[in-house]
C-alpha positions as CSV (number, residue, x, y, z in Angstrom):
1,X,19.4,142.3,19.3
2,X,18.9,145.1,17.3
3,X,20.0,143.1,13.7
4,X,17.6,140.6,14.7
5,X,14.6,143.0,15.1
6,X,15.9,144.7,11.9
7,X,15.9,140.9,10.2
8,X,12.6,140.4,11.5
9,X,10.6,143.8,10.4
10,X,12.3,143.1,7.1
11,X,10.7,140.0,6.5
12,X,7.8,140.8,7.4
13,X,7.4,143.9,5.5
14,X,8.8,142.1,2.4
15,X,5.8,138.9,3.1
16,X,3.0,141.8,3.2
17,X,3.9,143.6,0.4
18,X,4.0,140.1,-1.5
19,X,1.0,139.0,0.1
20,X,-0.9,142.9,-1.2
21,X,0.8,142.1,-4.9
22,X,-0.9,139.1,-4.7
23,X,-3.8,139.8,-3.3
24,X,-4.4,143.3,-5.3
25,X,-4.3,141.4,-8.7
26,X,-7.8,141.6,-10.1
27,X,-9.7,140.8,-13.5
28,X,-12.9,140.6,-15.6
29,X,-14.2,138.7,-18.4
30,X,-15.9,141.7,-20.5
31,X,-18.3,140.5,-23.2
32,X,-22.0,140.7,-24.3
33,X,-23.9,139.3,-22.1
34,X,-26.6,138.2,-24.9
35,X,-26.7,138.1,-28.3
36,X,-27.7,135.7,-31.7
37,X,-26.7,132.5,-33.6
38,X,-24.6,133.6,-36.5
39,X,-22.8,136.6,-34.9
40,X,-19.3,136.9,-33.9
41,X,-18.8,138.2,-30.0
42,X,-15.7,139.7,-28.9
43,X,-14.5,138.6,-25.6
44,X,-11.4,140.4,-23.6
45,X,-9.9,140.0,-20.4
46,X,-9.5,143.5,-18.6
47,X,-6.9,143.7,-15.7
48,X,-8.0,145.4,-13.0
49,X,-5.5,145.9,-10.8
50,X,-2.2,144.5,-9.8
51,X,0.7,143.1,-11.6
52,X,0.8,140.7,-14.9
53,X,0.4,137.3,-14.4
54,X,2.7,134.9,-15.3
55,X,0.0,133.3,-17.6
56,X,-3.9,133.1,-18.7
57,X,-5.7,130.0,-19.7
58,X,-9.0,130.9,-21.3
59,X,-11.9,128.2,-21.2
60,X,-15.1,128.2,-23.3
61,X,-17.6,125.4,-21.9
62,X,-14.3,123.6,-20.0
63,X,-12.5,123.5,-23.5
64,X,-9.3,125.5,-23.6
65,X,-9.0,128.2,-26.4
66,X,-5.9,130.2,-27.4
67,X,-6.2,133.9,-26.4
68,X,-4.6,136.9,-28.6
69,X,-3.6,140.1,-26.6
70,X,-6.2,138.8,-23.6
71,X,-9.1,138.7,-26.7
72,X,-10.9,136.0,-28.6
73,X,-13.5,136.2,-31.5
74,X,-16.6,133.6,-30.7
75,X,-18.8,132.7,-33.7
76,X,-21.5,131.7,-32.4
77,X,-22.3,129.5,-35.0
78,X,-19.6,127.1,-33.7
79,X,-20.4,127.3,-30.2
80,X,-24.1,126.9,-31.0
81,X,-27.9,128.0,-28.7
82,X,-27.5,128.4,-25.4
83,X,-25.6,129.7,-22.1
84,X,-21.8,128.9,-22.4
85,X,-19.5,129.3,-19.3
86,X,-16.2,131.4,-19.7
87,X,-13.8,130.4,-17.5
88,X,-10.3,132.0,-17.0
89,X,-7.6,130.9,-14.6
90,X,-4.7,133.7,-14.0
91,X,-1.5,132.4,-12.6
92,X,-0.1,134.7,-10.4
93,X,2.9,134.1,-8.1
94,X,1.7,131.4,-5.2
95,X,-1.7,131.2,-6.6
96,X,-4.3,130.8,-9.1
97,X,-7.3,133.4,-9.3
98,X,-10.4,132.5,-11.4
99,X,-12.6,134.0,-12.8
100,X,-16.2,133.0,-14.3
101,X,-19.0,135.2,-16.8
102,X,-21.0,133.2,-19.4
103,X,-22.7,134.4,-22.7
104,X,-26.5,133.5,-23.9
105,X,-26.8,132.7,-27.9
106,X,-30.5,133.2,-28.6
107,X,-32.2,132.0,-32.1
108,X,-32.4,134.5,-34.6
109,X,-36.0,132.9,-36.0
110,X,-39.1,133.7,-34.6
111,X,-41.2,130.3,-33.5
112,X,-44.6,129.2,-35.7
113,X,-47.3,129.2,-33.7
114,X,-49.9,126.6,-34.1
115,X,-53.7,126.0,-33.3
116,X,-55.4,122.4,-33.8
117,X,-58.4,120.5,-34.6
118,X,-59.7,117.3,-32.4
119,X,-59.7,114.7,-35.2
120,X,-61.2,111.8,-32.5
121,X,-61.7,111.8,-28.9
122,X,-60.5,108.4,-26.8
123,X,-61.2,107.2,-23.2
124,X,-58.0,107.6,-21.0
125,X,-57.9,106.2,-17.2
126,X,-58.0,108.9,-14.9
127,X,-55.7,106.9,-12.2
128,X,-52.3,107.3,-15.4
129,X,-50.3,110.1,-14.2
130,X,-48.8,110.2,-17.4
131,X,-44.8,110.4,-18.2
132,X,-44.4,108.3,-21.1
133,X,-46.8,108.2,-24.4
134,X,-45.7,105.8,-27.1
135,X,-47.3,105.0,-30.4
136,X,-45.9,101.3,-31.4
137,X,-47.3,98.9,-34.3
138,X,-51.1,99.5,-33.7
139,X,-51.3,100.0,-29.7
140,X,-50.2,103.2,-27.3
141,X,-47.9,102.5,-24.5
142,X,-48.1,104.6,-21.5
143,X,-45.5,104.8,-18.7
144,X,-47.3,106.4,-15.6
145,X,-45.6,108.3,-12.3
146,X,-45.9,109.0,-8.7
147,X,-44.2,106.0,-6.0
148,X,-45.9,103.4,-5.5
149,X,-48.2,104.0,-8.6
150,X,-46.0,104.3,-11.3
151,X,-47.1,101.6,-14.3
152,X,-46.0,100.5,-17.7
153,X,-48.7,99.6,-19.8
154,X,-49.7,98.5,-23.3
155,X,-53.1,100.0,-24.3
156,X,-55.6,99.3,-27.0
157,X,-55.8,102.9,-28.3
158,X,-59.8,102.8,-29.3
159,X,-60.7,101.8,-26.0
160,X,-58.3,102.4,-23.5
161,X,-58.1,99.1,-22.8
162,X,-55.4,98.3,-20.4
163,X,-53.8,94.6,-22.4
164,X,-50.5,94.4,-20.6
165,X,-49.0,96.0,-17.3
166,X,-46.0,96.1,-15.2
167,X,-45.5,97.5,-11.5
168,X,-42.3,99.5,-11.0
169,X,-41.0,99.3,-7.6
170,X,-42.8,101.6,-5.1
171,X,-39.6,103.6,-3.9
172,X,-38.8,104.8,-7.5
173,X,-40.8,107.4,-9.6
174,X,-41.2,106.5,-12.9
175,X,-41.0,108.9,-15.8
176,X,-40.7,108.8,-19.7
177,X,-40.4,106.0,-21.9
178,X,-39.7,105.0,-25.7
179,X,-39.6,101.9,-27.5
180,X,-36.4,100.6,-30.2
181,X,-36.3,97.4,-32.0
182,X,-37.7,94.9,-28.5
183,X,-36.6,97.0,-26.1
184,X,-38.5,99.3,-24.0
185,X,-36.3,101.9,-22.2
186,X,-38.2,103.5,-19.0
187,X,-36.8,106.3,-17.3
188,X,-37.2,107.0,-13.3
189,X,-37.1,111.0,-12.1
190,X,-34.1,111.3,-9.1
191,X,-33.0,108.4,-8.7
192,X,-30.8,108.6,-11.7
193,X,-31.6,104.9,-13.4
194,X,-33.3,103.7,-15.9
195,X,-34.4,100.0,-16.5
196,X,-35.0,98.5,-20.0
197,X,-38.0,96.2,-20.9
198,X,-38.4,93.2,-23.3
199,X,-41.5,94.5,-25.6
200,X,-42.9,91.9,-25.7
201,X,-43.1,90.0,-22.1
202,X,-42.4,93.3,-20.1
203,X,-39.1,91.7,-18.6
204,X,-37.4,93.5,-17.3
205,X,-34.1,92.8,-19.1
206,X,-31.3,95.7,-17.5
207,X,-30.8,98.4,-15.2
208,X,-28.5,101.6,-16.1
209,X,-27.2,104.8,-14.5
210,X,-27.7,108.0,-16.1
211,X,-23.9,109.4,-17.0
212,X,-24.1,113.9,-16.5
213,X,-27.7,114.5,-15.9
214,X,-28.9,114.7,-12.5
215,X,-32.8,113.8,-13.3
216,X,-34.9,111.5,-15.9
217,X,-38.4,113.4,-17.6
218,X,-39.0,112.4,-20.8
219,X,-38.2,110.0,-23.4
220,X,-38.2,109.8,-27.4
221,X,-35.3,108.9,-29.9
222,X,-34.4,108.9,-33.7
223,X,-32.7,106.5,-35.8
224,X,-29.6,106.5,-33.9
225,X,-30.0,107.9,-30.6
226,X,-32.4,108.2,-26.9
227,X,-33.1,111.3,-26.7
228,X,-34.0,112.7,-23.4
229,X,-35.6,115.6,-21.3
230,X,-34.1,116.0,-17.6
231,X,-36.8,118.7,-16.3
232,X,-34.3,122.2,-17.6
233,X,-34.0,123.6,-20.8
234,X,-31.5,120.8,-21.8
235,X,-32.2,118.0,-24.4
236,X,-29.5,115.1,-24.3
237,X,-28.8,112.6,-27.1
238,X,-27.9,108.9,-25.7
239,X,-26.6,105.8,-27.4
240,X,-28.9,103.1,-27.0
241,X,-26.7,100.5,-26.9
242,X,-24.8,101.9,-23.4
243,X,-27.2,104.3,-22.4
244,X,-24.1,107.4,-22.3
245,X,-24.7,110.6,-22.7
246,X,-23.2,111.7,-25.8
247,X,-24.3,114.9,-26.3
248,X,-26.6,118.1,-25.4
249,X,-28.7,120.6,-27.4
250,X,-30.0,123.7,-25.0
251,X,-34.0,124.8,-26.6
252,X,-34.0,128.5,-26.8
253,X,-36.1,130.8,-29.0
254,X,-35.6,134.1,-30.4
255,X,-36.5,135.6,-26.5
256,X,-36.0,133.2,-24.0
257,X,-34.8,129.9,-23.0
258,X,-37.6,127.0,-22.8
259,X,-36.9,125.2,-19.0
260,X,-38.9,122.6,-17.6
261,X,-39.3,120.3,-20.9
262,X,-40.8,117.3,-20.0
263,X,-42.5,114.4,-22.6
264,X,-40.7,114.0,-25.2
265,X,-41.6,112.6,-29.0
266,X,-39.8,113.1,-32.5
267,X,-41.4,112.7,-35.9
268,X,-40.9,114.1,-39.3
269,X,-37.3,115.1,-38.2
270,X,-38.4,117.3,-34.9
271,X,-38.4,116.9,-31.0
272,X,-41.8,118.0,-29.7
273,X,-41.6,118.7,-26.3
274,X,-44.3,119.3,-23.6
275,X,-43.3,122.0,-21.2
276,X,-44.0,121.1,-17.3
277,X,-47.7,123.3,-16.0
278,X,-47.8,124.6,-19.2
279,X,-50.7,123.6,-22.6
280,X,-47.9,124.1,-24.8
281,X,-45.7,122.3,-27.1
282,X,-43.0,123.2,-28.6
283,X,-41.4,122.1,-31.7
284,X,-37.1,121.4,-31.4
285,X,-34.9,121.5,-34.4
286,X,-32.8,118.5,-33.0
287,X,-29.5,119.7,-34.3
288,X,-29.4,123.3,-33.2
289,X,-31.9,123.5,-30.2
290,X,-33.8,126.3,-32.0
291,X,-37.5,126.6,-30.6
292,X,-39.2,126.6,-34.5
293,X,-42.5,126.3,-33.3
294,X,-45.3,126.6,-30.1
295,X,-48.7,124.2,-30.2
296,X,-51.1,125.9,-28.1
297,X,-53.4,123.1,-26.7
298,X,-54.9,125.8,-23.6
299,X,-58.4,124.4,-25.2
300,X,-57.8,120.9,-24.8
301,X,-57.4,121.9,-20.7
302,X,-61.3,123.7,-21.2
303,X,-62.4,120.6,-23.2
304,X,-61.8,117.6,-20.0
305,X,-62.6,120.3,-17.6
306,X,-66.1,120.1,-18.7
307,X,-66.7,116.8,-17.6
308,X,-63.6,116.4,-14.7
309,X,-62.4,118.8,-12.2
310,X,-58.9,119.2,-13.0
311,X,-55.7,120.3,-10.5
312,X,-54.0,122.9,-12.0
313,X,-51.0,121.9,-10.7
314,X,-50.6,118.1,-11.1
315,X,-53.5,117.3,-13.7
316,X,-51.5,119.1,-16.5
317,X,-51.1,118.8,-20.2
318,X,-48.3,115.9,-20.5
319,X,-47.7,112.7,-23.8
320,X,-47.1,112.6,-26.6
321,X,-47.5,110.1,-29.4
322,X,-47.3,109.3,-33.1
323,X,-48.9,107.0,-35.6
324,X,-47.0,106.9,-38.1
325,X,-48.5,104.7,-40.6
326,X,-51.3,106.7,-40.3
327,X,-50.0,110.1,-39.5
328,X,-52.3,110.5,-36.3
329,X,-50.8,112.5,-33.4
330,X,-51.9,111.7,-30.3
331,X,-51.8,113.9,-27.2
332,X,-53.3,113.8,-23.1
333,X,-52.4,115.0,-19.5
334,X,-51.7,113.6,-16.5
335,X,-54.9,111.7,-14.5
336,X,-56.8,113.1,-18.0
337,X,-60.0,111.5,-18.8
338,X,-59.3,111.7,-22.6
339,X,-56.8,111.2,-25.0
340,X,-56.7,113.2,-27.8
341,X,-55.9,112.9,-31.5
342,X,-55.7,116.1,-32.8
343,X,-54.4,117.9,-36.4
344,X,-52.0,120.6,-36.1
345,X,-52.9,123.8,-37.8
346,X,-50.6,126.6,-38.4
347,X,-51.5,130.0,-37.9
């Protein structure tokens, strides 16, 4: 009786003390929290307490790296803008601890500001809760939000004529659009589809899901990709011909990230990006995410307010489009009676 006791209070000494080594192992990710592109960041994994695990894996962004002595260099010049998850999984006898910390790579140029000049002044329908704003061999095409009113339309620019038109279904929300070759691609906000047009007819030719964002904002694209907004500070970069996400730049300037980027348009090599509630602009270096410059268009909000009572919080600053042929830039808000075409002046 007594050996069994003995056997017993052994055991279950010997289970607590494994279970407290286990337990008592603890870890940190030490690095700067913040810092530049082009610098080199030191990371290091401090232990705590406890005993050694039996191994590390180390993570940058989901990707393994190889660690030396529990340290790794970063250049931020490969890892590029933006917040990056660190990740490192310790095994340790019967389990696996993790551990999480990120670091923030801001630009290291200041952003242009810019002023304008209204060039011309153009009616715009007041009932267009604008998402999309397109510029496309002589006529503007304008996709248009909210359920149960969200529109695609072809426009005559002068005017404001409304030529062509197409009813989305009322239980989606429709969002940004762009045009390549005879396809129109139309975004919808949460429901994480997006349907593509024939230009011409407005048929609607194919449906597709969106692959790792969560939400559609706004459209634009280059000469090889979609590139899209999806309402943070991320910009993704989509092949046309499958609609998958390829890639993701992350808009940051010298002091903060940009979130909330909505309409999207590139020209002359740059993404220019409205931001959600805000009369700003800002111009994207599409290969980096660096914020090189900020249009403030605050006047343009003054200039329809004098002849419409605006909500601050719905009628906002929002489309963006480009001529061009005739290098005109085109710009209006959501429920806006004017559209704007407008020359950018740098200050």
């Amino acid at each position: 009786m007594k050996l069994n006791l003995y056997n017993i209070l052994l055991l279950t000494l010997t289970s607590s003390l494994f279970s407290c080594s286990e337990t008592s192992y603890q870890f940190k990710i030490k690095t700067d929290a913040k810092t530049t592109i082009g610098k080199k960041v030191d990371v290091e994994l401090q232990q705590i307490s406890g005993n050694t695990p039996d191994s590390i894996h180390f993570y940058v962004n989901n990707k393994r790296v190889d660690l030396q002595n529990n340290k790794i260099t970063l250049n931020t010049s490969e890892i590029g803008i933006g917040k990056h998850r660190l990740t490192a999984l310790a095994f340790v006898p019967g389990k696996v601890k993790k551990i999480n910390n990120s670091i923030e790579v801001y630009s290291n140029v200041k952003p242009s500001l810019y002023s304008y000049k209204i060039v011309n002044t153009y009616p715009h329908d007041t009932k267009s809760f604008t998402q999309g704003l397109e510029f496309h061999n002589g006529f503007l095409y304008e996709t248009t939000g909210k359920r149960g009113r969200s529109k695609l339309r072809k426009i005559e620019t002068e005017t404001g004529k409304v030529l062509q038109e197409y009813k989305l279904d009322d239980k989606y929300f429709g969002e940004g659009m762009t045009i390549v070759g005879n396809d129109i691609f139309w975004l919808t906000w949460q429901a994480r589809k997006g349907f593509i047009f024939d230009l011409e007819t407005f048929e609607l030719k194919k449906e597709f899901e969106y692959d790792k964002s969560n939400e559609g904002w706004g459209l634009t694209h280059d000469d090889k990709n979609l590139i899209k907004s999806d309402g943070s500070n991320k910009i993704w970069f989509l092949d046309p011909s499958n609609q998958q996400e390829i890639t993701s730049i992350q808009a940051y300037t010298d002091k903060l990230s940009l979130q909330k980027l909505n309409e999207l348009e590139y020209f002359n090599g740059k993404i220019y990006a409205n931001y959600w509630q805000k009369p700003l602009i800002a111009i994207i270096d599409p290969n980096s995410g660096i914020v090189e410059g900020i249009i403030n268009l605050k006047g343009l909000v003054t200039e329809v307010s004098k002849t419409q009572k605006l909500d601050t919080n719905e009628d906002v600053l929002n489309g963006i489009a480009f001529d061009k042929e005739n290098n005109r830039l085109f710009v209006t808000g959501k429920n806006w009676s004017k559209l704007f075409e407008i020359e950018l002046i740098k200050q």
